[in-house]
Kinemage of the C-alpha trace (Angstrom):
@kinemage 1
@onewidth
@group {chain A} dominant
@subgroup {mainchain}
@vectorlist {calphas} color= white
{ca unk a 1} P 56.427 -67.376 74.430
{ca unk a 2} L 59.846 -69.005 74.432
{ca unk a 3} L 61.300 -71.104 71.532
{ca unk a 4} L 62.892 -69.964 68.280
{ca unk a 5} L 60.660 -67.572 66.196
{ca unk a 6} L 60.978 -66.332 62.604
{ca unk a 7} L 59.252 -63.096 60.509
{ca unk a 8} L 60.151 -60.429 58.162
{ca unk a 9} L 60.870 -56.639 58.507
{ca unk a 10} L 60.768 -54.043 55.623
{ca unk a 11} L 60.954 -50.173 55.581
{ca unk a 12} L 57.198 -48.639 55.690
{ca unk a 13} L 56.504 -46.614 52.133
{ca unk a 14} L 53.560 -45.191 50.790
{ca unk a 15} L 54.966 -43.914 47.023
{ca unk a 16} L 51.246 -42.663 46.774
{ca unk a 17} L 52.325 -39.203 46.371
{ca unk a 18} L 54.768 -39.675 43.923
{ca unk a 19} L 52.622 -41.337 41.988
{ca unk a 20} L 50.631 -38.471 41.974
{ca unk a 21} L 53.342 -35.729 41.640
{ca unk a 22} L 54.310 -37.930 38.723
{ca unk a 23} L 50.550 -38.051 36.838
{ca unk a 24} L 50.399 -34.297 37.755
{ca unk a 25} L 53.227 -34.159 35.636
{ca unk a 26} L 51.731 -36.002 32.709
{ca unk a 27} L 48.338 -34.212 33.223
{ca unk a 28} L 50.172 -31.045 32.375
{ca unk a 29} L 51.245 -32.736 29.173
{ca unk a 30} L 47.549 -33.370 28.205
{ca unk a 31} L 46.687 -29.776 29.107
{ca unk a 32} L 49.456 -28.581 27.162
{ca unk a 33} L 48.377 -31.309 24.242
{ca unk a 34} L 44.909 -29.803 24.263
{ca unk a 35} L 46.230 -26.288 24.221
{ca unk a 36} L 48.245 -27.187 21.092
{ca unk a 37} L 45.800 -29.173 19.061
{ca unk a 38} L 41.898 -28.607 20.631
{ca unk a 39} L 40.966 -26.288 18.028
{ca unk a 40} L 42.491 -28.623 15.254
{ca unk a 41} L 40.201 -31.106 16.460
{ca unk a 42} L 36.802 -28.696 16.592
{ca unk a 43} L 37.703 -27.361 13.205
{ca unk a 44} L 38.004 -30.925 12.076
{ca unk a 45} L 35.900 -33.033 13.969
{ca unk a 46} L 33.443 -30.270 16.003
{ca unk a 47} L 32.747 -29.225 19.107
{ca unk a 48} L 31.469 -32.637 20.344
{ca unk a 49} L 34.943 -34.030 19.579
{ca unk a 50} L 36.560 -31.753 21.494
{ca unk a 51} L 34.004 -31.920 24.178
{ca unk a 52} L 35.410 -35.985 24.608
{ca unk a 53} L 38.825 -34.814 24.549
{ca unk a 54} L 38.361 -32.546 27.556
{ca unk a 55} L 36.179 -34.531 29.648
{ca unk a 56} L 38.861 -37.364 29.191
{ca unk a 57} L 41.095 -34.962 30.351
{ca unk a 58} L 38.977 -33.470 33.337
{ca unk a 59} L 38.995 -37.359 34.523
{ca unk a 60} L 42.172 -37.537 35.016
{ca unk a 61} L 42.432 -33.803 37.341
{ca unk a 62} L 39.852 -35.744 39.245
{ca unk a 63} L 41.461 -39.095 40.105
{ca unk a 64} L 44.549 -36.360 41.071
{ca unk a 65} L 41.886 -34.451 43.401
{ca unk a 66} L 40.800 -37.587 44.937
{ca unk a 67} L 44.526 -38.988 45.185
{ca unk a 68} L 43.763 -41.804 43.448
{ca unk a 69} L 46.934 -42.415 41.096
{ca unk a 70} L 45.910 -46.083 39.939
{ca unk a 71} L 42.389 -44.728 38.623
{ca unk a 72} L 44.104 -41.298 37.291
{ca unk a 73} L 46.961 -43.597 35.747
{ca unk a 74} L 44.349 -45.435 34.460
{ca unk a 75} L 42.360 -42.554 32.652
{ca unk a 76} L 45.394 -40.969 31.870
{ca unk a 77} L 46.418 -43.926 29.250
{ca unk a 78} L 42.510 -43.750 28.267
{ca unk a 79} L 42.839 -39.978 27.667
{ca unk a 80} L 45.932 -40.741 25.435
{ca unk a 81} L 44.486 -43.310 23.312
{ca unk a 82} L 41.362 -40.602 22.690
{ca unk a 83} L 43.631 -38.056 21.915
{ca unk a 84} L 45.553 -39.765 19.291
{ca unk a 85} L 42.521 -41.381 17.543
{ca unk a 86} L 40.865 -37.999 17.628
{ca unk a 87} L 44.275 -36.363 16.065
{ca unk a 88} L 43.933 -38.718 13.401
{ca unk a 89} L 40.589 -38.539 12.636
{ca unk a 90} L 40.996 -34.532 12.590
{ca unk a 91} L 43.808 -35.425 10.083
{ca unk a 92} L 41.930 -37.851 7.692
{ca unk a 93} L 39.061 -35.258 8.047
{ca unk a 94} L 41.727 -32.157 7.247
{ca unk a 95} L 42.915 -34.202 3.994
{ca unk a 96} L 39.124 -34.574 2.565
{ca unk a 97} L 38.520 -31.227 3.428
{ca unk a 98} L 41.603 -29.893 1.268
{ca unk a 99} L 40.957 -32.408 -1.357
{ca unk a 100} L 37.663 -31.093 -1.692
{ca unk a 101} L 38.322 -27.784 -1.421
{ca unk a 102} L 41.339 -28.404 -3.872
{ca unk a 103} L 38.391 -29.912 -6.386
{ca unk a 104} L 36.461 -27.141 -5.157
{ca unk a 105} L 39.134 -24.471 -6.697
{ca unk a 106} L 39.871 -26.252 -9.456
{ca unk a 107} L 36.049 -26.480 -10.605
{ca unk a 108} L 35.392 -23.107 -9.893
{ca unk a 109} L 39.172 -22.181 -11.853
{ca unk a 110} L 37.326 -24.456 -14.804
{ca unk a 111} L 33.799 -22.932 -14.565
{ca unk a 112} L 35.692 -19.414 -15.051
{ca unk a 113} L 37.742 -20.590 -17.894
{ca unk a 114} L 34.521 -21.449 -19.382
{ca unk a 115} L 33.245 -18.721 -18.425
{ca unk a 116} L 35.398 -16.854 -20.467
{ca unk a 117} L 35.062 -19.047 -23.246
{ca unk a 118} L 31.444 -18.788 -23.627
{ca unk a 119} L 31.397 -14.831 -23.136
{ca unk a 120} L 33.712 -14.640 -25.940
{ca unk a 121} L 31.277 -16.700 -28.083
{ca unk a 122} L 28.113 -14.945 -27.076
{ca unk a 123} L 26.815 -13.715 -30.683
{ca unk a 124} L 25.871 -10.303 -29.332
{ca unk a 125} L 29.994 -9.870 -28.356
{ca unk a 126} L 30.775 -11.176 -31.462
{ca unk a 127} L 29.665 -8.803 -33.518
{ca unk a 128} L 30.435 -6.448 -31.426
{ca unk a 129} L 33.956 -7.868 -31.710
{ca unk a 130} L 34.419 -8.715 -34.973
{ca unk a 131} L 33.224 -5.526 -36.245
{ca unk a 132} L 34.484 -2.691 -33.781
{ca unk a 133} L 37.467 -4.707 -32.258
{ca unk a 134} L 41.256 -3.500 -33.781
{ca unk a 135} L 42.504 -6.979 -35.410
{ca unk a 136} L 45.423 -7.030 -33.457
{ca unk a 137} L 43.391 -6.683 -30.138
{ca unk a 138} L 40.890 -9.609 -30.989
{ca unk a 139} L 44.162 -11.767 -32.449
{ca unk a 140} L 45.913 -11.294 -28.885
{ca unk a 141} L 41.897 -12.046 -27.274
{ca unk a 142} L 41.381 -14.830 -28.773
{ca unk a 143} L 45.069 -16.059 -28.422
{ca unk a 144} L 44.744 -16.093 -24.665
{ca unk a 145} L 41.777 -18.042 -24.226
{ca unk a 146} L 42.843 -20.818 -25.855
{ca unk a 147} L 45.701 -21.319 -23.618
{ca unk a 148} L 44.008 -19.674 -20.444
{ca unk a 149} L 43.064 -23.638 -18.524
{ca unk a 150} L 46.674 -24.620 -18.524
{ca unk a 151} L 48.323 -24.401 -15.284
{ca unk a 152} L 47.377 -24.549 -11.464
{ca unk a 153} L 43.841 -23.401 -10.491
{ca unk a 154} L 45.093 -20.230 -9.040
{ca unk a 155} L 47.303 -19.746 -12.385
{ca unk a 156} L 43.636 -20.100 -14.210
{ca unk a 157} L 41.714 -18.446 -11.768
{ca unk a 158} L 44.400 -15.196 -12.405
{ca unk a 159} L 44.691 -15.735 -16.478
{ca unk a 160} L 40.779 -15.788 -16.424
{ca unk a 161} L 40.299 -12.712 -14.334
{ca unk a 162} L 42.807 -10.905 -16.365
{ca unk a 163} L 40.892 -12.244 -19.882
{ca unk a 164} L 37.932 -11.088 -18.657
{ca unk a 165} L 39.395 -7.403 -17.491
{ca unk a 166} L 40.878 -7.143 -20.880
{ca unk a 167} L 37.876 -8.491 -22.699
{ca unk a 168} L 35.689 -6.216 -20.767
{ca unk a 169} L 37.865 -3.301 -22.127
{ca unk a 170} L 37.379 -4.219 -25.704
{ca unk a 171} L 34.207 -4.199 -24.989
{ca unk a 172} L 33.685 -0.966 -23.595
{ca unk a 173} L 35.628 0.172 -26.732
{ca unk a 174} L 33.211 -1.464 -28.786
{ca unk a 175} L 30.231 -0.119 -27.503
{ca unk a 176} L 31.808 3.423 -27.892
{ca unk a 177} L 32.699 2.450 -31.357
{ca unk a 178} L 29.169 1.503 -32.298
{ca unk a 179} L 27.798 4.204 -30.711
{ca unk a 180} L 29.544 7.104 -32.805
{ca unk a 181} L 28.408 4.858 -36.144
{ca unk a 182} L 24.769 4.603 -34.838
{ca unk a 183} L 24.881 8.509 -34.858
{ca unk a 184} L 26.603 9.169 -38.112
{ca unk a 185} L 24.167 6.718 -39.622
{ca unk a 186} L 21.455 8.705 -38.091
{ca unk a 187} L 22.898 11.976 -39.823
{ca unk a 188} L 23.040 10.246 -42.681
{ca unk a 189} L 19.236 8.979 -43.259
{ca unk a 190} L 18.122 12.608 -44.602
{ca unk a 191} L 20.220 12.468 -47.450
{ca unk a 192} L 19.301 8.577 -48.452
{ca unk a 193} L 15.686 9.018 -47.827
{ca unk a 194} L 16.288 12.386 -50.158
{ca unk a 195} L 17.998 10.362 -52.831
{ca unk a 196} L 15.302 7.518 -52.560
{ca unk a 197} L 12.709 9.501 -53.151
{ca unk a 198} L 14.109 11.202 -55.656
{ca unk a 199} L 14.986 7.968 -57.183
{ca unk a 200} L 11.158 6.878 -56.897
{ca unk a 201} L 10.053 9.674 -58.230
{ca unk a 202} L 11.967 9.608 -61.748
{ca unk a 203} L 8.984 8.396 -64.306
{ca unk a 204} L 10.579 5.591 -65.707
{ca unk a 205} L 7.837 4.265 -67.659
{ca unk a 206} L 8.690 6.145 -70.393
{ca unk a 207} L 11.890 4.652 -71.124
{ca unk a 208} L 12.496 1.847 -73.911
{ca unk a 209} L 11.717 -1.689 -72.707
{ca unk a 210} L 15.452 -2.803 -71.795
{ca unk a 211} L 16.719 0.201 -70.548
{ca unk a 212} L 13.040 0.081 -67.896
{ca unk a 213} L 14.478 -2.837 -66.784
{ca unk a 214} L 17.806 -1.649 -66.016
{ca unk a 215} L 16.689 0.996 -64.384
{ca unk a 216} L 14.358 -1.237 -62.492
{ca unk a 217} L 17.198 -3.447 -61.589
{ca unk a 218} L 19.299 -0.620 -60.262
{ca unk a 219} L 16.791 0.872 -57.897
{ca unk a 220} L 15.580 -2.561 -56.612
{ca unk a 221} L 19.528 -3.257 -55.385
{ca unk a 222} L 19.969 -0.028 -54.480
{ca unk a 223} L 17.007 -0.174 -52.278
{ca unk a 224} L 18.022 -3.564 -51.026
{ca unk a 225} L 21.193 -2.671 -50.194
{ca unk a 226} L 20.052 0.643 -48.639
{ca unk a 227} L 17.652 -1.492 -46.146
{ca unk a 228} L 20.766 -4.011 -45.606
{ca unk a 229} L 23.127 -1.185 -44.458
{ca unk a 230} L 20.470 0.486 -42.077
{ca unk a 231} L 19.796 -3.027 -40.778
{ca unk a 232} L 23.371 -3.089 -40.315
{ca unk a 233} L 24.138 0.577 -39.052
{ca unk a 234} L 26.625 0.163 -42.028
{ca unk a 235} L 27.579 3.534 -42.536
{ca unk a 236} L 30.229 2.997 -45.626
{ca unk a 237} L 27.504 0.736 -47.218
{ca unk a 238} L 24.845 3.993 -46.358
{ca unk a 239} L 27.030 6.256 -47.845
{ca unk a 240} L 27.500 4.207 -51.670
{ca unk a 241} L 23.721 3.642 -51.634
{ca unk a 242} L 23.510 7.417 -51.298
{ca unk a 243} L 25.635 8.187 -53.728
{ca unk a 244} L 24.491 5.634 -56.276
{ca unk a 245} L 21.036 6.845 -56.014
{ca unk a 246} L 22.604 10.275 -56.652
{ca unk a 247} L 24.156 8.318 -60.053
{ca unk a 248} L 21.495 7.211 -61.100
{ca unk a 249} L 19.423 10.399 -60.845
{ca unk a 250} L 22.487 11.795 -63.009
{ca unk a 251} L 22.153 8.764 -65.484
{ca unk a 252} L 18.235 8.370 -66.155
{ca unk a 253} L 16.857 11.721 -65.659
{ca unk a 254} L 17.934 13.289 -69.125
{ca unk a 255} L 17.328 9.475 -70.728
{ca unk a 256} L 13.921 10.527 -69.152
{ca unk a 257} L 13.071 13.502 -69.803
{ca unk a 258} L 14.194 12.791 -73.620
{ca unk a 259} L 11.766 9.929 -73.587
{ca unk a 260} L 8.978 11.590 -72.574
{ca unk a 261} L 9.712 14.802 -74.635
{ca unk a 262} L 9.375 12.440 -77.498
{ca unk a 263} L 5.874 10.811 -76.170
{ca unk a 264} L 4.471 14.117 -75.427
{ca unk a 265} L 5.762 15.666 -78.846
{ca unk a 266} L 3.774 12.261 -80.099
{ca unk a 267} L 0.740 12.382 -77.586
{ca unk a 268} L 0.312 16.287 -78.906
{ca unk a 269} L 0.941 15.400 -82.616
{ca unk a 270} L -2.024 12.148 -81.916
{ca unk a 271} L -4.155 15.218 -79.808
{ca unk a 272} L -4.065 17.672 -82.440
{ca unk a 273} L -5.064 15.302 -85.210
{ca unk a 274} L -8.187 13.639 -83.641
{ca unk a 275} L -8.891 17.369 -83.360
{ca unk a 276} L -9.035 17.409 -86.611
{ca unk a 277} L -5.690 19.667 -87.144
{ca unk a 278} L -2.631 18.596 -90.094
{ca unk a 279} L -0.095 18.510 -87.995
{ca unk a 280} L 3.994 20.015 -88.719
{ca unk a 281} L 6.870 19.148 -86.254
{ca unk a 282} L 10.142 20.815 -85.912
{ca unk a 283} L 13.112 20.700 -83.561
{ca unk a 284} L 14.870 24.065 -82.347
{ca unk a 285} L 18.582 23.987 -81.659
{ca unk a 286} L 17.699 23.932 -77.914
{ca unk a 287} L 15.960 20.954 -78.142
{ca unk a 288} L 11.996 22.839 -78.047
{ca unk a 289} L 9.873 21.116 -79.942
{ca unk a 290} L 7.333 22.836 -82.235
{ca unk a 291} L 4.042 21.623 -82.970
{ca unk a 292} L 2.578 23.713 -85.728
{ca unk a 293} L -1.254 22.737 -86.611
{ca unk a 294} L -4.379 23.958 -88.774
{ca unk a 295} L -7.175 23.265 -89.973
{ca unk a 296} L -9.841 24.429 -92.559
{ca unk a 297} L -10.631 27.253 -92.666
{ca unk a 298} L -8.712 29.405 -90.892
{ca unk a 299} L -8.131 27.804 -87.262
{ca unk a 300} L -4.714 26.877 -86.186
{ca unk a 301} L -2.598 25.725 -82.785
{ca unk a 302} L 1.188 26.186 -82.339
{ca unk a 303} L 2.962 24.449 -79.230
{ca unk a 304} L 6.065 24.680 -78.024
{ca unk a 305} L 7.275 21.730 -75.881
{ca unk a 306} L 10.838 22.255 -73.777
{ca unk a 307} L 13.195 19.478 -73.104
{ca unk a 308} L 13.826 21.001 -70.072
{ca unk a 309} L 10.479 22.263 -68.652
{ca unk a 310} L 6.488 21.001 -68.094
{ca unk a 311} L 5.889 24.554 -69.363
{ca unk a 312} L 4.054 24.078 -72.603
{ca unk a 313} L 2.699 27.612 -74.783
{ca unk a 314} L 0.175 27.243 -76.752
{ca unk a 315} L -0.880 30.023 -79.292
{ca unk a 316} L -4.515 29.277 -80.633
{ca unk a 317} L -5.881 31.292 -83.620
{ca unk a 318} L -3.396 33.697 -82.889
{ca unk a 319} L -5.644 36.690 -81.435
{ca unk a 320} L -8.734 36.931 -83.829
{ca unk a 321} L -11.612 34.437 -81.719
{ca unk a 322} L -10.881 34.321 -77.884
{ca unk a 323} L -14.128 32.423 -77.647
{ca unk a 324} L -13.953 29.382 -79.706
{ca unk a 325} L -9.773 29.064 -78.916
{ca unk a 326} L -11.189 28.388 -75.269
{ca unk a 327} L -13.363 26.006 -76.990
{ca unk a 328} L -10.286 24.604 -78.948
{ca unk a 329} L -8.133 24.042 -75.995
{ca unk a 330} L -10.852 22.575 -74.023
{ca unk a 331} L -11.614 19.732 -76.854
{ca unk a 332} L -7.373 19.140 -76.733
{ca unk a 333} L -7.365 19.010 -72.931
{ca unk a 334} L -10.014 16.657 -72.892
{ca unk a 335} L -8.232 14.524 -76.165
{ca unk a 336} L -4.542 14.638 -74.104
{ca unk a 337} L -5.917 13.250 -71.062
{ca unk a 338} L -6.967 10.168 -73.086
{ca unk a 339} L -3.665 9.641 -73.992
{ca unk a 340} L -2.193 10.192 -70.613
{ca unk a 341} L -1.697 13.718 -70.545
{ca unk a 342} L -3.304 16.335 -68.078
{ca unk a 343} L -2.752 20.151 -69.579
{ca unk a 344} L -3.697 22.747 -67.071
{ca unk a 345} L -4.027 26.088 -68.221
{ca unk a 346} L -1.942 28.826 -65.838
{ca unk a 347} L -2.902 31.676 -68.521
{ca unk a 348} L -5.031 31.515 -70.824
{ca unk a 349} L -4.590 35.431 -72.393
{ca unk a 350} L -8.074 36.748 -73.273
{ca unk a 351} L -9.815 34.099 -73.644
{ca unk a 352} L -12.170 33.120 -70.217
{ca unk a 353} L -12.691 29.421 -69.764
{ca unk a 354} L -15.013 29.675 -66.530
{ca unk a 355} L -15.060 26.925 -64.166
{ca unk a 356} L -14.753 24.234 -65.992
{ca unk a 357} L -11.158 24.271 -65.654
{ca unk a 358} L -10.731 25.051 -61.874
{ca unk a 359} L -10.143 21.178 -60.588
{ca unk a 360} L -7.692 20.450 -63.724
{ca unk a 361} L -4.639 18.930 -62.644
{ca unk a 362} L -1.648 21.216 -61.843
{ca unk a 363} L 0.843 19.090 -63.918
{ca unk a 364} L 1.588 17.511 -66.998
{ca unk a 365} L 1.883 14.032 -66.171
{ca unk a 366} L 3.489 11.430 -69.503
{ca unk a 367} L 3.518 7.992 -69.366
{ca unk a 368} L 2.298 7.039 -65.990
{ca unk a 369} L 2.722 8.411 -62.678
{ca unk a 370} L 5.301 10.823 -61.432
């Protein structure tokens, strides 16, 4: 054991637990990492995602439970390099999401604004529009559409909803609008259909050739124009039709009546001479006209025909022979309705024509049907 001799000292260390003191430390930083952005990452990435993140975490708390600072140090850089590729990823996956969503909005602000577009050019609101709508109101309408895609999406998105509260308005209006018309057109049917059939009624046969056709012409527009306004609901339109009709009542019926006073006066005058009768005519101031016929020896017919009336008197062989004058009128009844006109007898004085006159008709009817 004697001789020279030679070794080395040093101070015994174990830094072990500072080491771990120190990755306790920097454990708390992940914990506080994961506070701050874990939910960033499930929103992002999902539940699995974050599920990674935490278990690379819980790795680390267990190399600190075992005191094992080398393996924790170890997991602690692997936990890192997780965390910051899952951060990005979250972020990449954050950036789609808004750019889609951002697409998203502005297709959906696009879809309204043609939306709007397309509800304004609906045919049913047009004529809803264009007929019930103030001019200003549709001007100011239609103004705004045109300009209602410009700006951001939420700019559209409020432009559109405020078009379509407006629009929705004028509609409302509209419909009120049309409503009111529908019933004054209603009210105002009686007195067309009145008119018309007044109108169809007027025997306009009788007229002269040209002024037929005028006549004609009149009704048939008048009657088109009539169905075009009730089509319509058109009540302005309604109301001329009426009063046309009513015009050209006021026009034709005297032209009418004239005309067929002068083909009954003629018809009569044709009547009494295939009866055999010489036949006189003669206008009274009031426009009567007198038929004044006789025959040999001593039988004779007077008729008086008013402008204004279907009345007719007829004085046959005065009083003297109540039995043949029945006779008489019979043979002129039958001899009028060849030529278009039915006589019915409402008195016939003393004279007794039995039943042979029960079904006659009840008017005089000229020139065709009334």
């Amino acid at each position: 054991m004697s001789g020279p001799k030679r070794g080395t000292w040093h101070i015994v260390y174990d830094p072990t637990p500072t080491r771990l003191a120190d990755l306790g430390q920097f454990a708390a930083r992940q914990d506080a990492w994961l506070e701050r952005h874990g939910s960033f990452i499930g929103r992002y990435l999902g539940n699995e995602a974050l599920a990674r993140a935490r278990a690379a975490r819980d790795r680390v708390r267990e190399c600190l439970a075992a005191g094992d600072p080398d393996s924790g140090f170890d997991a602690y850089g692997e936990a890192w390099g997780l965390f910051n590729q899952l951060h990005r990823e979250a972020t990449e996956a954050q950036r789609r999401r808004r750019l889609e969503e951002h697409a998203r909005v502005q297709r959906a602000a696009a879809a309204l604004a043609d939306q709007c577009r397309e509800t304004w050019e609906s045919s049913e609101n047009q004529v809803l529009v264009q007929r019930w709508v103030d001019v200003p109101e549709r001007y100011r309408l239609a103004e705004t559409l045109t300009s209602i895609g410009a700006g951001t999406a939420r700019d559209v998105q409020e432009k559109a909803r405020a078009w379509q509260n407006r629009f929705a308005q004028a509609l409302r209006l509209a419909g009120r609008r049309a409503a009111e018309n529908a019933r004054a057109v209603k009210a105002c049917v009686p007195a067309l259909r009145s008119a018309t059939r007044t109108v169809e009624g007027m025997n306009a046969d009788v007229l002269p050739r040209a002024e037929h056709r005028r006549f004609e012409d009149a009704r048939a527009r008048l009657h088109q124009e009539a169905d075009d306004a009730l089509t319509r609901e058109d009540l302005q339109v309604l109301q001329n039709v009426t009063a046309g009709m009513k015009a050209l009542v006021a026009e034709y019926e005297p032209k009418i009546r004239a005309a067929q006073l002068e083909k009954a006066t003629e018809v009569w005058r044709t009547a009494l001479v295939n009866c055999g009768y010489g036949v006189a005519l003669r206008t009274e101031p009031d426009g009567t006209m007198v038929i004044e016929a006789s025959s040999f020896p001593m039988k004779a017919v007077n008729v008086r025909v008013r402008p204004d009336s279907e009345d007719v008197n007829l004085e046959v062989n005065g009083a003297r022979d109540h039995t043949t004058c029945v006779r008489d009128v019979q043979s002129l009844q039958a001899e009028l309705a060849r030529h278009g006109v039915a006589l019915k007898m409402t008195d016939w004085g003393s004279g007794n024509p039995g039943s042979v006159m029960r079904h006659q008709d009840a008017r005089i009817s000229v020139g065709g049907a009334k």
